[in-house]
Structure formats: structure tokens, C-alpha cells
NUDONU-894097 format. One record per residue (C-alpha): x, y, z. Coordinates in steps of 0.05 Angstrom, whole numbers, plus 32768, in hexadecimal, padded with zeros to 4 digits. Layout:
BEGIN
XYZ/...
END
This chain:
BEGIN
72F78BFF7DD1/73108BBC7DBD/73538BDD7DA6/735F8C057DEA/73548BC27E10/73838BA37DE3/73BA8BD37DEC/73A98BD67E39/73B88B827E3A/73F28B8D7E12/740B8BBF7E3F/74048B9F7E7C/74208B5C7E63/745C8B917E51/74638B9E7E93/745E8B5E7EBA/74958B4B7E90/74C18B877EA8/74A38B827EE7/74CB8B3B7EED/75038B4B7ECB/75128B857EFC/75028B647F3B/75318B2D7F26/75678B607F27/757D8B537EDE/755A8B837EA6/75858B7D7E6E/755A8B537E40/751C8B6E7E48/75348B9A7E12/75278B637DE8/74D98B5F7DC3/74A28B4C7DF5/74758B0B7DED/74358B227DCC/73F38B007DD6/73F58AD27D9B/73E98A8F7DB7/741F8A677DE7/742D8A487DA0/74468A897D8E/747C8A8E7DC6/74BE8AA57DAE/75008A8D7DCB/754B8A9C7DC5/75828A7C7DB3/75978A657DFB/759C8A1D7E09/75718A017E3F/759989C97E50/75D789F47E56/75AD8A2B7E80/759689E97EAE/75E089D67EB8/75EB8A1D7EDD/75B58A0E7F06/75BE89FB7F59/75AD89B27F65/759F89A27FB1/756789827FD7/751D89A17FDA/751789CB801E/74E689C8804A/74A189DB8039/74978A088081/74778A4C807E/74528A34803A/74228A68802A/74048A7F7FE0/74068AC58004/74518AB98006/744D8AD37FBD/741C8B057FC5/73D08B097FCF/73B68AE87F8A/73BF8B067F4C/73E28B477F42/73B48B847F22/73DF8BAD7EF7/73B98BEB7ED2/73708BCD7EE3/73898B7D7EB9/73968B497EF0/73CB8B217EE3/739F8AE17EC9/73738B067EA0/73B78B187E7E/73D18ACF7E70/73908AC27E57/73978AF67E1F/73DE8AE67E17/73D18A9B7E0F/738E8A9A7DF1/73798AAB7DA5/73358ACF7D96/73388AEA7DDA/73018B197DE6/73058B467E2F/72D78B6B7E50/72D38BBB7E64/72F38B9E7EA2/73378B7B7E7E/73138B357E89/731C8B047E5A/72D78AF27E48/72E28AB37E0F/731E8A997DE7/733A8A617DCE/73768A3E7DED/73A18A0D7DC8/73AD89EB7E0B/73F389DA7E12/73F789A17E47/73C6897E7E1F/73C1898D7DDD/7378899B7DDB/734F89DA7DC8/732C89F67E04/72EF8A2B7DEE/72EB8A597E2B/72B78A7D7E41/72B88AA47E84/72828A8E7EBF/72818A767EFE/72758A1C7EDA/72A98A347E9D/72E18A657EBB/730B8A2F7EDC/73138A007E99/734E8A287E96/73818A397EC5/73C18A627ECA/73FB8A2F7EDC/74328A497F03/74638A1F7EDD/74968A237F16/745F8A117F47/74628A397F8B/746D8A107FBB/749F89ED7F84/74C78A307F89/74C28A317FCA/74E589FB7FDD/75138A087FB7/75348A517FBD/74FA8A7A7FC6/74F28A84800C/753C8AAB8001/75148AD97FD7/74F98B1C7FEC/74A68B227FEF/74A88B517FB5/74DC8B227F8C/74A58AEA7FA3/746B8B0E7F8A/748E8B1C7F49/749D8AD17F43/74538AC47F48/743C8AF67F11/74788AED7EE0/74568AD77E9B/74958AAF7E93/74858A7D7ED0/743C8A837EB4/740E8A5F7E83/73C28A547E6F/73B38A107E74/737D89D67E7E/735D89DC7EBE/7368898D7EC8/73A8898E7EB2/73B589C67EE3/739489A27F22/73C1896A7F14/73FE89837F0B/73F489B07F55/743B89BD7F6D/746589817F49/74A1898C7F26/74B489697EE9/74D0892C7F15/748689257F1E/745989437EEF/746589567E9C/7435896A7E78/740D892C7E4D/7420894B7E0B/746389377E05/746689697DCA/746889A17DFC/749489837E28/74D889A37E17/74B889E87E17/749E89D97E5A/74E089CA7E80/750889F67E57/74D98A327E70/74DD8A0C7EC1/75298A117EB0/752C8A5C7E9E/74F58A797EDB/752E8A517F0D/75648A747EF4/75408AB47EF7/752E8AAF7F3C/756E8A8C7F4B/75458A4D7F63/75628A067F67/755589BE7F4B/754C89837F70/757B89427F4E/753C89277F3D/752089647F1D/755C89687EFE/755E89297EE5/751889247ECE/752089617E9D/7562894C7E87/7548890E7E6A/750D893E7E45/7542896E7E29/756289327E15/752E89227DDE/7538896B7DC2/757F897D7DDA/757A89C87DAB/753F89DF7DD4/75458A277DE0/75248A517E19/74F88A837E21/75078AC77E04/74E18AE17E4D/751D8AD67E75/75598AFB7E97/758C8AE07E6E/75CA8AD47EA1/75EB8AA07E7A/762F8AC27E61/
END
């Protein structure tokens, strides 16, 4: 049983990542070997520079926040095969994870990345929220920024691509809300070229923009590790 729910995880994480990739309009590298759920540690990447990807990037002011609405990206979580799309990230991020009959993660361990701190999950209504799925292109970030140009379902993909998504400290999560990295990186500094490098790469795939202070702010982070590579999770559009 643990086996079947295994390969039904795997599966589905399979095809959010296709999922994206079409809706972006750009399959080609999906060809390329999917993330398994080994741990955000375990993240591959490719050989494309972030800071060069960031320089193809759109830099204008943040539009206005009007017509805001989470359900502007879809109502919650997607379901795909019976596996909601957090239950997903949590098996993807999470080592030891254990799932129910239903595809609910049940316990695991996350090596939290924003904080560097091992979180010991257990699923209930006190424990559930002590870890959070981060849109790491935050919503209403995206859209100010380009997505309101996008079409629902292109919007709703957004929302439930694994690459704009992580497991993460519930705190850390709450406090980040919708800033961009102008105003808000994540306390371990470690993780902090990983972070904007994987802002960098969801942008270009749904052909959002950067603010000059966005820009600015992970410029001077990519600075400190100027071979940082993306995300191997990306539409690769740099020629």
C-alpha cells in the first residue's frame, strides 16, 4: 500500500510539473528528469545562470493591486488523481514522509529552508499549520506584476507550479505574506541565492516583471554567489 501511494505522489508531482510547463506554452525541457521527493536539499539545477536569466527580465513599476483575489488563481489547491497539490509539496519537500489512504501527508521531517531549523510534522488541526506551502512568487506579488495579462487557467497553473512552491516554516511563511525580495529574504542567508534564483526563473516562465527595487535587492544577493544556477523546473527560454 505504501508503494502504490508512493508512486501515486510521484505521479502527480510528474504532472504538476508538465501541467506548468505546458500552460506556459514552452514544453521543451520537461524532457529533462523530474524533481523527486528527496528533500528541497535535494533540488537539482542546470547550468543556466540566474543573474544572466534576471537580466532578460522586464523591469517596470508594480501595477495596481485592483481585482486582487486568491480565486484569481483558482479555488485553493488543485486535486490532481485524488493528491492535492500541498499534500504533494509536503512529500516532495519532506523526508520520512508517511501519507495516508487519502494522499495526506500525515508526519515528516522538514529541513526548513528559510530558517534552517528541523520542523517534526505531524498532521492536526494545533500541528498542521507549522508548516506551510510558500508561493515563492507570492500572488498578489505576481499580480502586480504581469499576471493579471495571464489567462485564468495560465493563473491557476502559476499557483500550483512546484517550481513557485515550497514547504516551509509556518512563521516564516506568515511573515514573508506577499513581499518580494526588496522586502523580505529568508533569515538563513545560506538559502538565500537559491531563493531568488528560483523567484528569477517562475518570472521568466510566466513572463512576469521586476520592480528596480526587486531588481536591485536580488542583484546584490546573486552578487555574493555570482555562479548560482537555477532550477532545473523551468521553461528554459534563454538561447
Amino acid at each position: 500500500m505504501k508503494k502504490l501511494r508512493r508512486r501515486r505522489l510521484i505521479t502527480v508531482i510528474v504532472s504538476l510539473v508538465i501541467f506548468g510547463a505546458v500552460i506556459a506554452g514552452s514544453p521543451d525541457l520537461w524532457q529533462q528528469a523530474p524533481i523527486e521527493p528527496a528533500g528541497i536539499q535535494g533540488v537539482q539545477t542546470t547550468t543556466d545562470n540566474a543573474t544572466h536569466i534576471l537580466e532578460t527580465l522586464e523591469v517596470k513599476g508594480r501595477a495596481p493591486k485592483t481585482g486582487y483575489a486568491r480565486t484569481q488563481f483558482g479555488n485553493g489547491w488543485s486535486n490532481n488523481s485524488g493528491c492535492d497539490t500541498r499534500n504533494t509539496i509536503l512529500y516532495r519537500d519532506m523526508t520520512n514522509a508517511v501519507t495516508d489512504e487519502n494522499c495526506r501527508v500525515v508526519s515528516g521531517v522538514l529541513h526548513d529552508p528559510y530558517t534552517d531549523t528541523v520542523i517534526e510534522f505531524v498532521r492536526g488541526p494545533q500541528t498542521s499549520q507549522s508548516v506551510q506551502i510558500d508561493h515563492v512568487v507570492a500572488l498578489s506579488n505576481a499580480w502586480q506584476t504581469g499576471a493579471q495579462g495571464l489567462t485564468d487557467i495560465q493563473r491557476v497553473a502559476l499557483a500550483n507550479d512546484p517550481l513557485n512552491l515550497l514547504a516551509v516554516d509556518g512563521a516564516a511563511n506568515q511573515q514573508k505574506s506577499d513581499s518580494d525580495a526588496a522586502s523580505w529574504l529568508p533569515s538563513n542567508k545560506s538559502f538565500r541565492c537559491q531563493y531568488v534564483a528560483r523567484q528569477i526563473v517562475v518570472k521568466k516562465k510566466y513572463t512576469l516583471w521586476v520592480t528596480p527595487a526587486e531588481k536591485e535587492a536580488i542583484l546584490r544577493v546573486l552578487r555574493a554567489c555570482p555562479n548560482q544556477t537555477s532550477p532545473i523546473d523551468h521553461v528554459d527560454m534563454i538561447q
